[in-house]
N, C-alpha and C positions, 0 to 999 in steps of 0.2 A: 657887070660891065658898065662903064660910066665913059659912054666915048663925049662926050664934054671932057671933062677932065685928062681923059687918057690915062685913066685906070683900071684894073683889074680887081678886085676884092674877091678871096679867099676865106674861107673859116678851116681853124684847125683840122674842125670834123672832117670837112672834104681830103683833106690832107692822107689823114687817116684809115686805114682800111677799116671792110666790115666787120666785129669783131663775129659775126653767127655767121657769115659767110665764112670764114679763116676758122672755124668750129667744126671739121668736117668729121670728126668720129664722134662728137657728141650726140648721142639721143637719149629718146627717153628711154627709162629703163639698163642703162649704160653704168658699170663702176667707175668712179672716176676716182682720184686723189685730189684733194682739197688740202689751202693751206690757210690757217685763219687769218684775217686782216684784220680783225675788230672785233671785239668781245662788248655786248651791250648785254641788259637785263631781259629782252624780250627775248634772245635769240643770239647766233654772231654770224658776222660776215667772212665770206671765205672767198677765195680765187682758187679757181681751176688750174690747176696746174698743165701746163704744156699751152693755154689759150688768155685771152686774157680779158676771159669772161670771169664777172662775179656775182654771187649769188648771196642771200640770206638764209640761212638756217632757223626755225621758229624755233622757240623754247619745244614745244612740243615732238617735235621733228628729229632732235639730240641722238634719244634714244629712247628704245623699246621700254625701258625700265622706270618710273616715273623718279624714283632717288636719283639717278644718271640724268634726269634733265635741268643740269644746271650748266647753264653758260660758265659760270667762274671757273667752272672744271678746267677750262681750256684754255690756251694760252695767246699770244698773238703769236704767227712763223710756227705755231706747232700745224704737222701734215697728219690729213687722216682719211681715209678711203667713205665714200656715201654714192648712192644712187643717184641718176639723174628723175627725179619724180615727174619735169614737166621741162620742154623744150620746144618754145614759141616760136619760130624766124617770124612771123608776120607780127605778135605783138611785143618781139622782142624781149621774151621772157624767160628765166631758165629756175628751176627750183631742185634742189636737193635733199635729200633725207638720210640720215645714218639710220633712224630707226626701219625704215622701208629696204635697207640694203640689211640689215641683221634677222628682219621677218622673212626676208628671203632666202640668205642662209642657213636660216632653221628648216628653211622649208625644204631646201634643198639634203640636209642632213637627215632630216626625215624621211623625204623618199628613198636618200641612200642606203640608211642603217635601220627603216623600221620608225613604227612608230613610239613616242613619246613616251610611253608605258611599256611594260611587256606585254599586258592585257590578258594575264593570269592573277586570281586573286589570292590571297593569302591560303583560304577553304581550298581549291583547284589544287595547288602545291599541295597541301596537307593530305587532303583525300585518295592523290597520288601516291603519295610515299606510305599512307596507311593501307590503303588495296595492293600494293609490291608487299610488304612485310609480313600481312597477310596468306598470301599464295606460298611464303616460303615457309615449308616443312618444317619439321621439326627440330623449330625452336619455342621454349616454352621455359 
């Protein structure tokens, strides 16, 4: 306020709402859908869809799979579902991971269906089916 002058001065930002206030179902640990804005070498930039929060993606962060972590994979405007890995209001920070929402998924498929292996060895199976064939009678 400039009362000499008898002006007001404003900045856009004031204008503007808070974009982490206006964020109200994002947190950590959160799905969200992601759409890319920027494809760079380290990493790409995305926007949150429905807020209009954006975040960076690290090379590393892509995905689980170390051949899947190339940025060029991806497109600018293509959408893709990731984790909220870190959500700041005070340092105004937000991070996301595709590889931390797919380690999750597994994790969750795992508990669903059992683990990763059957957890029988090949010997277990054979030893099985050799002590059955055994026990039955006369055949020779």
């Amino acid at each position: 306020v400039d009362v000499e002058k008898e002006r007001i001065s404003l900045g856009i930002k004031q204008l503007a709402g808070d974009l982490f206030a206006d964020a109200g179902e994002v947190k950590k640990g959160a799905i969200v859908t992601c759409e890319v804005t920027d494809v760079k070498d380290g990493g790409i930039e995305v926007k949150l869809t429905g807020t209009d929060l954006s975040a960076f993606i690290k090379r590393s962060e892509l995905a689980r799979d170390r051949n899947d972590q190339r940025p060029e994979r991806f497109s600018v405007g293509e959408k893709m579902d990731a984790r909220v890995t870190l959500f700041d209001r005070k340092a105004r920070k937000v991070q996301v991971s595709v590889k931390a929402l797919e380690i999750a998924e597994e994790k969750e498929a795992v508990a669903a269906y059992g683990s990763q292996d059957s957890g029988a060895s090949l010997g277990d199976i054979l030893g099985a089916a050799l002590k059955q064939r055994a026990k039955e009678p006369g055949e020779e």
